[in-house]
Phi, psi and omega in degrees: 000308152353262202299328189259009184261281177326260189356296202292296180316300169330294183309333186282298168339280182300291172355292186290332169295331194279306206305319183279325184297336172282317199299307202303325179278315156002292159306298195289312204271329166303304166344288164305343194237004171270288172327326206254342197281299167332340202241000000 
């Protein structure tokens, strides 16, 4: 019950990481093509 609970949490853990590594590339490549318009 343990160990499948951790699991269950671990997995919710990766999901939202992945989720914030897009949303963050997301923010950099608007950034960069803002910077480049500006220019």
């Amino acid at each position: 019950m343990w160990r499948s609970s951790a699991m269950y949490v671990i997995s919710i853990q990766s999901s939202a990481l992945s989720k914030l590594k897009i949303r963050v590339r997301l923010i950099v490549e608007t950034r960069h093509a803002l910077s480049l318009r500006c220019r």
